[in-house]
C-alpha positions, 0 to 999 in steps of 0.5 A: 515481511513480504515486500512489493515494489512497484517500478515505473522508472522506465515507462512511467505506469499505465492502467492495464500495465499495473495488472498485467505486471501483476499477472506476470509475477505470479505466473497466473494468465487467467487470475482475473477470469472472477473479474471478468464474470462479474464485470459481463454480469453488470449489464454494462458492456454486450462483451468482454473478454481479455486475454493475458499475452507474452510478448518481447518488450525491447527484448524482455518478456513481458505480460501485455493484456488484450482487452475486447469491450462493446460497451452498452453505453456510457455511464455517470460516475455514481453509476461508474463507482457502484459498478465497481463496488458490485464488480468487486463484491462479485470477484471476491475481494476483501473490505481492504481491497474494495475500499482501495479500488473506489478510492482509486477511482474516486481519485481519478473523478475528482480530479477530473471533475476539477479540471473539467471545470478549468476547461480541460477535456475530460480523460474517459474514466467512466467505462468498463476498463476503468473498472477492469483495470483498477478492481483487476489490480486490487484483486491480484493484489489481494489474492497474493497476499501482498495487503499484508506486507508492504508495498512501496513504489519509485516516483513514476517518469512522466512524458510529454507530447500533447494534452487535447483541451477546449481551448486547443492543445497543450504540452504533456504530461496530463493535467489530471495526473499531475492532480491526482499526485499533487493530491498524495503529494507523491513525488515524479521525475521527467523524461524528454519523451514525445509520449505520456508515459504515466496516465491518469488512471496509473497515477492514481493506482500507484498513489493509493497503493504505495506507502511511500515513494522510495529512491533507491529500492528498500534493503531485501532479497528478491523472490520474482520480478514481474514485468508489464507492457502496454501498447504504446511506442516508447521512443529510445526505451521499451515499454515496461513497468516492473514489480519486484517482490521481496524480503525484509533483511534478516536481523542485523543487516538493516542501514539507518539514519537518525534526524535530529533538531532543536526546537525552542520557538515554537508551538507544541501543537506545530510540533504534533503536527510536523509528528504526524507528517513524518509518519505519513512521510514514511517514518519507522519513528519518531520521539521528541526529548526535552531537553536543555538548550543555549543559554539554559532555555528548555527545548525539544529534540525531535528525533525521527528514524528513516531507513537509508536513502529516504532521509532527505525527504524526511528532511524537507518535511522536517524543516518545512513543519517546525521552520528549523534551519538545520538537522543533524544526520546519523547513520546507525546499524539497526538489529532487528528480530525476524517478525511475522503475522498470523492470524489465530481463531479465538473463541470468547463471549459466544463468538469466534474473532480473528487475532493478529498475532505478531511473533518475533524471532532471532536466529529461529528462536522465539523471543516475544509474542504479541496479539495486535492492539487494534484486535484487542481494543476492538474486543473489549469495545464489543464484548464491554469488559476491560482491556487487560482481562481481554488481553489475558484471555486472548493470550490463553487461547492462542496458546490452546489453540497452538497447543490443539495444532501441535497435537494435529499435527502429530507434534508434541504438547497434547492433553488438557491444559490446566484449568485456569478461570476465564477472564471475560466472565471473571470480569462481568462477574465483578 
């Protein structure tokens, strides 16, 4: 599985550098030309126009992005999201990645609408780069495929320096930054540099992107690291924001650890909710045993998986949930099977639907092959027949259909399959 990791370790994350990193790990200086387009037939600005530039970024190349805008005027935040999702419309972007890019800026206008409240200046949210900068990030992200694996990110470095309010000026980092990351509870380090270094709207990009903040990077191979600058001064280290791709381990190569406590005072619906939490958390998985305590008193064992290296946040959760004073840790070797997604056409009741389909493999060779749940649960909801004659009938004719592109392909395998009833019809016939 694809991985992408986002590293703003080094000069925390600004709206334009996202993008301009992005550009710069596929290699595509005008991938954003459908953005451009969409955002000059807005009517929201008289010009735009970007450019995607190499330079030396403290003797790295890096990927800045020069941006030109006359703006018409300024606009309100309900004008400010319809742009975007008309500007996103336009470009191409999928459901997923729309929904993500008005998240983000719903993000950044809640958290300013909060603080404006408190007497803080606002940050200019409600401009065309506002929309470049977010929508432009979704759009790189969807055109390489990287909604379909998984994205993780480093906690951002926040600078200091100086925040204008009402009432004067205060110490850094932005009020609406740290909102927004309180908000995902995503976690941040500081650095003692006189410049902000993460803005409001890269905080916000990087809190709906991310699955979870990881310390040190994920077990993988890389494939291509990209980097973005801005164009700021960072004093004592340059100013970029790396984005690594890479490779999920082959099988028996992945490190974990197991949590473990005993729970026998509190409420099951504490529990539920502390489940809930470590899967939000970042959790591969988590499963609570009865079991047999001191002085024979019955208890749950909640145990929760974690890859290496994430445990002592899972650990906080742990204990802040269910008010445990200890968890045990066990380090494990976990073999897994290589696993992929692929998306196959099938046919049933009159209309085409898209399947999921997971396959598993070890050392190149299949072991188990499963259409996704989601897909299925939500065919048998639209053509009203049960579950199982809905899983059987997809099963048919994803094999068909590999059978028919086995034959195209010139490969063996081809002719009729055997007749065999349809399940769909055998279901509304009883």
């Amino acid at each position: 599985m694809r991985v992408l990791v986002i590293d703003p370790a080094c000069a925390g994350i600004a709206g334009d550098m996202l993008p301009a990193s992005l550009i710069d790990l596929i290699d595509e200086p005008r991938a954003l030309d459908p953005l451009a387009d969409a955002i000059l037939a807005l009517d929201l600005c008289r010009e735009f126009s970007y450019e995607a530039k190499t330079v030396d970024a403290g003797g790295i190349t890096a990927t800045r992005l020069a941006i030109e805008i006359e703006e018409r005027g300024a606009t309100d935040v309900n004008g400010l999201l319809q742009a975007a999702g008309a500007a996103a419309d336009a470009a191409g972007l999928s459901l997923a990645a729309r929904s993500r890019a008005l998240s983000t800026i719903g993000d950044l206008t809640a958290a300013e609408a909060h603080l404006h409240r408190s007497g803080f200046s606002r940050h200019a949210i409600a401009s065309v780069k506002t929309i470049f900068d977010v929508v432009g990030t979704m759009l790189l992200l969807d055109r390489a495929g990287f909604f379909e694996g998984t994205i993780v990110a480093t906690p951002p470095v926040l600078g200091s320096g100086t925040i204008p309010t009402e009432y004067g000026e205060i110490p850094g980092p932005a009020p609406a930054t740290l909102e927004i990351l309180a908000r995902h509870r995503f976690p941040f380090f500081s650095a003692p540099v006189d410049v902000e270094l993460t803005t409001p709207t890269g905080a916000a990009l990087l809190a709906n992107l991310a699955e979870r903040a990881v310390t040190p990077y994920p077990a993988m191979v890389p494939v291509r690291v990209g980097y973005g600058t801005g164009t700021r001064e960072v004093p004592g280290r340059p100013d970029l924001l790396r984005v690594v791709e890479g490779e999920r381990l082959s099988p028996g190569e992945n490190r974990f650890v197991i949590l473990e406590t005993n729970l026998d005072d509190i409420p099951g619906e504490v529990i539920g909710y502390a489940v809930e939490r470590l899967f939000a958390e970042g959790a591969v998985d988590v499963f609570v045993t009865p079991a047999l305590g001191k002085k024979n008193r019955p208890v749950n064992v909640v145990s929760v998986m974690a890859a290496a290296g994430e445990e002592d946040r899972l650990i906080r959760v742990l204990m802040e949930e269910t008010g445990t004073l200890g968890v045990r840790v066990h380090a494990f070797r976990k073999v897994v099977a290589v696993r992929e997604k692929e998306t196959v056409p099938v046919s049933l009741g009159g209309r085409v639907y898209p399947v999921r389909v997971k396959t598993s493999t070890v050392n190149g060779r299949l072991i188990a092959e499963k259409p996704e749940y989601d897909d299925l649960s939500a065919i048998a909801r639209e053509e009203g027949i049960p579950l199982r004659f809905v899983d059987e009938e997809v099963r048919l004719r994803i094999s068909e259909w590999k059978r028919e592109r086995a034959t195209v392909r010139g490969g063996a395998g081809g002719g009729c399959p055997p007749d065999r009833p349809n399940a769909a019809n055998a279901a509304r016939d009883e």
